[in-house]
C-alpha positions as CSV (number, residue, x, y, z in Angstrom):
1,X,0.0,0.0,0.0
2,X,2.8,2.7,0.9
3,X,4.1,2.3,-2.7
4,X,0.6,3.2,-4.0
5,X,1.0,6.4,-2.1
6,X,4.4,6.5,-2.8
7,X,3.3,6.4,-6.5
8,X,0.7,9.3,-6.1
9,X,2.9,11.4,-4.1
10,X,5.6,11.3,-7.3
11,X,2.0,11.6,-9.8
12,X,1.2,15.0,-7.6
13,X,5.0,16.3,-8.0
14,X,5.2,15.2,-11.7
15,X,1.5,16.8,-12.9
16,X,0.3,19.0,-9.7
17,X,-3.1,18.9,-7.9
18,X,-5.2,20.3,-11.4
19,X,-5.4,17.9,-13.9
20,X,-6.2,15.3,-11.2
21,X,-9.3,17.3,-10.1
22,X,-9.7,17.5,-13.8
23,X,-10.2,13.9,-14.2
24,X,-11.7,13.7,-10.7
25,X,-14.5,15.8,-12.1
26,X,-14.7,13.8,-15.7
27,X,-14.9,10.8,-13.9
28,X,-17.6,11.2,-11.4
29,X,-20.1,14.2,-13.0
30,X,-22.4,13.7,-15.5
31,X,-21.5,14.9,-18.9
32,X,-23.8,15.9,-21.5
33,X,-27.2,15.1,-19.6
34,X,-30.3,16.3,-21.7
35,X,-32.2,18.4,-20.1
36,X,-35.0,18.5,-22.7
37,X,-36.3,15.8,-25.1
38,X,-35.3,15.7,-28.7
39,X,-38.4,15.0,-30.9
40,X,-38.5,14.0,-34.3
41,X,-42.0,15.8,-36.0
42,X,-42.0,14.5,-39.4
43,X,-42.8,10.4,-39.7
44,X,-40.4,9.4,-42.3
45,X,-37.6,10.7,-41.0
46,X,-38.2,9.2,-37.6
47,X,-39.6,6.0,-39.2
48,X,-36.1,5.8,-41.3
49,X,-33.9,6.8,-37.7
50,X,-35.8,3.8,-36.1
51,X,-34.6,1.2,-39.3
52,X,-31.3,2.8,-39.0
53,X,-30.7,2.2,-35.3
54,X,-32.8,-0.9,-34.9
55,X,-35.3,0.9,-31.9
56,X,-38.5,0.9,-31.9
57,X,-40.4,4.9,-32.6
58,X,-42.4,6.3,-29.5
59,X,-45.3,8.2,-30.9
60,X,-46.6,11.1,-28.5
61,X,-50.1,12.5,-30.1
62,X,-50.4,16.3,-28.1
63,X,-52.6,18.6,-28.3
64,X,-50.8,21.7,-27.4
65,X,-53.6,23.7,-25.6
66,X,-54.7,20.6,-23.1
67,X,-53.5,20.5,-19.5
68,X,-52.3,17.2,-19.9
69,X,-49.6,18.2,-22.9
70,X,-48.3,21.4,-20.8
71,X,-48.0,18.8,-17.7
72,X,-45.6,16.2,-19.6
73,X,-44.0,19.0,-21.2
74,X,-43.1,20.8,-17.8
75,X,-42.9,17.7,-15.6
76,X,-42.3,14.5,-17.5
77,X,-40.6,15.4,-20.4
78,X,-37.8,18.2,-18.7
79,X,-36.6,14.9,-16.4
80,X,-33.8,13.7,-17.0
81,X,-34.3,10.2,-16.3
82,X,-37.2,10.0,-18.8
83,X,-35.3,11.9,-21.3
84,X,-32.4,9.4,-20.8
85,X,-34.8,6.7,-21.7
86,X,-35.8,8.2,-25.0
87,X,-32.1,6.9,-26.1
88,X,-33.9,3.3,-26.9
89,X,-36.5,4.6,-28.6
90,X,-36.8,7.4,-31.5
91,X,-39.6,9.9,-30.1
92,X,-42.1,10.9,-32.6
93,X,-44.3,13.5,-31.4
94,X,-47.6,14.8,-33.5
95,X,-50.7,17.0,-33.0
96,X,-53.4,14.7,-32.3
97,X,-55.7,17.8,-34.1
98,X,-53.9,17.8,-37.3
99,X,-51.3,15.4,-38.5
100,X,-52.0,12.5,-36.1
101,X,-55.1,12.8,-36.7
102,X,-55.5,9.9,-38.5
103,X,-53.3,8.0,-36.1
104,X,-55.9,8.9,-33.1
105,X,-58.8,7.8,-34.9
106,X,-57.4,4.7,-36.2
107,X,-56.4,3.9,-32.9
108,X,-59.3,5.5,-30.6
109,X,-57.5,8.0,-28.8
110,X,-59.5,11.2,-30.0
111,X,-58.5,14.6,-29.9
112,X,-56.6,13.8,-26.3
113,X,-52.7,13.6,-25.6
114,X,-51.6,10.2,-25.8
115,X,-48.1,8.2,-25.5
């Protein structure tokens, strides 16, 4: 063990305290955490990212005036942890009023938010 702190004790000379904090701080923080989900709005682009990475797409159908979409926006969506998890999936988020429309009715959701 004393040629362990031998060892650092020479490190500390050789480099100084810095670039050990440095790595200190690489090492133990988180780097590049998003804050904010990353949504892909057009289908075929996210459709062709899913293909590309093997992942399955995530659809989100908002409607951007309903309590519910300003909740997961503000509450769900700005965590990190669930923004984290959006690295296995490819999110695909479209108005439930307008272009996922379709989507809603073919599915039952209606003119609601729905993930």
């Amino acid at each position: 063990m004393s040629g362990v702190r031998t060892n650092i004790r020479v490190l500390r000379r050789i480099i100084g305290p810095m670039p050990a904090l440095a790595l200190f701080a690489l090492v133990l923080l988180p780097t590049s955490v998003p804050t904010e989900a990353r949504w892909y709005f057009a289908p075929e682009r996210a459709f062709a990212e899913a293909r590309r990475a093997g992942v399955p797409v995530m659809l989100n159908l908002y409607v951007p005036s309903h309590p519910l979409t300003r909740w997961a926006d503000r509450a769900l969506y700005s965590d990190p942890n669930v923004v984290r998890s959006f690295g296995s999936v490819v999110p695909l988020r479209m108005r439930a009023d307008r272009e996922g429309k379709e989507l809603a009715d073919r599915h039952g959701f209606g003119l609601q938010p729905a993930t």
